[in-house]
C-alpha positions as CSV (number, residue, x, y, z in Angstrom):
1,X,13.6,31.5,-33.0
2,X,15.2,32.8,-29.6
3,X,13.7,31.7,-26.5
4,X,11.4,33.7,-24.7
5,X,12.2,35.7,-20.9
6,X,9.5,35.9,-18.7
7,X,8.9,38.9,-17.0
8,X,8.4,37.4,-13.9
9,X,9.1,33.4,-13.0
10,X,7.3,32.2,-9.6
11,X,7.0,29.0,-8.0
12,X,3.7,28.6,-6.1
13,X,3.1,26.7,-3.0
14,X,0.2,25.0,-1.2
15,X,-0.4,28.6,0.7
16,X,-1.6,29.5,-2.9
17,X,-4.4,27.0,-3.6
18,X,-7.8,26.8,-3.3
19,X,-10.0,23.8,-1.7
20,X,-9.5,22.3,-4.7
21,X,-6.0,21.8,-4.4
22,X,-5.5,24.5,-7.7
23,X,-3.5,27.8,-7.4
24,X,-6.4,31.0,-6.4
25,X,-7.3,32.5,-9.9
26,X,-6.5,35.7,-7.6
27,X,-3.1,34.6,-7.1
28,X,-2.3,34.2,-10.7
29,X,-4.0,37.8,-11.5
30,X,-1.4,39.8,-8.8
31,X,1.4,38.1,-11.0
32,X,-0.4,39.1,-14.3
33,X,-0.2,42.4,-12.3
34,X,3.0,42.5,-11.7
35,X,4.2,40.6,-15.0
36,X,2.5,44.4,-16.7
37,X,4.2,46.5,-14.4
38,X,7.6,45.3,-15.3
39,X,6.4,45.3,-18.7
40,X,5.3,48.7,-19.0
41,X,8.6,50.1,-17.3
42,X,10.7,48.6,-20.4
43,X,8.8,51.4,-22.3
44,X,9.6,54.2,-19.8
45,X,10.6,54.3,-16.5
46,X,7.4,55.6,-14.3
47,X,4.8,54.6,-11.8
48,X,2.4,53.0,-13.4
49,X,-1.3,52.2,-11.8
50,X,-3.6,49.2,-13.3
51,X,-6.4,50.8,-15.5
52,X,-7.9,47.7,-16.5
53,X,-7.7,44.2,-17.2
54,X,-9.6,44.1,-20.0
55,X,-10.0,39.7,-20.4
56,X,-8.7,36.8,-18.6
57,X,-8.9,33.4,-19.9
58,X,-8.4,30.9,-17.7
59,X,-7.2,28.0,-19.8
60,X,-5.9,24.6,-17.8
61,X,-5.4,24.5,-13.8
62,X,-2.1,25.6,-12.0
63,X,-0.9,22.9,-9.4
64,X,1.4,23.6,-6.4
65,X,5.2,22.6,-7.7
66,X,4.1,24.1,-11.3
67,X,6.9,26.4,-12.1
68,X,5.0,29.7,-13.6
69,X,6.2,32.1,-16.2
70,X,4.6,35.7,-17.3
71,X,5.3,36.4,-21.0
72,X,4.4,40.2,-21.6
73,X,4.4,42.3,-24.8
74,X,3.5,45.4,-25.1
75,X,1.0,46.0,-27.6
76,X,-0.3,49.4,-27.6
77,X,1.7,53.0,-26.4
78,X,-1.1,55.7,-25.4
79,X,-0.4,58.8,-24.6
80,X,-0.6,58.0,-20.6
81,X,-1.0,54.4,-21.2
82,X,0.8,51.1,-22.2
83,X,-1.2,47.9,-22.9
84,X,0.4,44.8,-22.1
85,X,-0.8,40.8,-23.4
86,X,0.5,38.3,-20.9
87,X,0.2,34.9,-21.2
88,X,1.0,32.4,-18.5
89,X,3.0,29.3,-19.2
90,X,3.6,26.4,-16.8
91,X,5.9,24.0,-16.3
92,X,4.7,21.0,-14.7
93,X,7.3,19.2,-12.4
94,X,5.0,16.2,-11.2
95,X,6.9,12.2,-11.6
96,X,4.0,12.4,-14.6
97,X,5.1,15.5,-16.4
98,X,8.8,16.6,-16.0
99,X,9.4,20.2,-17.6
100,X,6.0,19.5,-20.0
101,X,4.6,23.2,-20.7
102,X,1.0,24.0,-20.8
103,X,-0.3,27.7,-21.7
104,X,-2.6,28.2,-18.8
105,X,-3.7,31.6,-18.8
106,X,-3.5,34.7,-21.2
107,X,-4.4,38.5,-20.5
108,X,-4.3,42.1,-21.4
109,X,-3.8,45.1,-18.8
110,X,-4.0,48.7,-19.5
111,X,-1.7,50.5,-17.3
112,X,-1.4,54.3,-16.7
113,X,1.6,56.4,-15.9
114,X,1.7,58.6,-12.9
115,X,3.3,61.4,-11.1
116,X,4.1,61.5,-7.5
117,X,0.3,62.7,-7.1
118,X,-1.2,60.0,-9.2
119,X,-2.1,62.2,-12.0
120,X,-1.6,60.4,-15.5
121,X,0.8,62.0,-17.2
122,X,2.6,60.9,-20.9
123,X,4.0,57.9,-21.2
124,X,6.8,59.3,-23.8
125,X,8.1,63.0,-23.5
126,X,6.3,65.8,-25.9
């Protein structure tokens, strides 16, 4: 089986966490965000605007030093719309847990694409 790219690979710091010492849930949605974007644009090459993001499961904690990577797929092609599954995989770098990977996270995000006036228009020429 051939490895998996990420769409996007990010290393978060202790600016990202909450009181808890755990990355925001926030900060891990504008990389699930992102992670679609770049997604959607392997499918054609427009703006895109977030529709929806349709569930979130939150499965384990991300720490500061984790080492985060988005996974996307497209699973659906609309006619102004591309839905993308993401699911977030960390790689914990702690002297306990050197490169272990943990699914933390998995998502789906409707995106629409736009014209210079933010009018959906087709995803895929007529």
């Amino acid at each position: 089986m051939p490895e998996r790219i990420p769409a996007i690979k990010v290393l978060l710091l202790p600016k990202d966490t909450n009181a808890l010492g755990t990355i925001f849930g926030g900060v891990i949605l504008s990389h699930i965000d992102l992670a679609s974007a770049v997604e959607a644009r392997k499918v054609a090459p427009h703006r895109y605007v977030t529709a929806a993001i349709r569930e979130v499961v939150f499965h384990a904690p991300v720490f500061v030093g984790d080492l985060v990577n988005f996974y996307t797929e497209t699973r659906r092609v609309g006619r102004t719309s591309v839905t993308v599954g993401i699911e977030v995989v960390v790689e914990r770098w702690s002297a306990d847990h050197r490169g272990e990977k943990v699914m933390v996270t998995v998502a789906e995000v409707v995106l629409v694409a736009i014209d210079g006036e933010g009018r959906p228009i087709p995803v895929q020429p007529s």
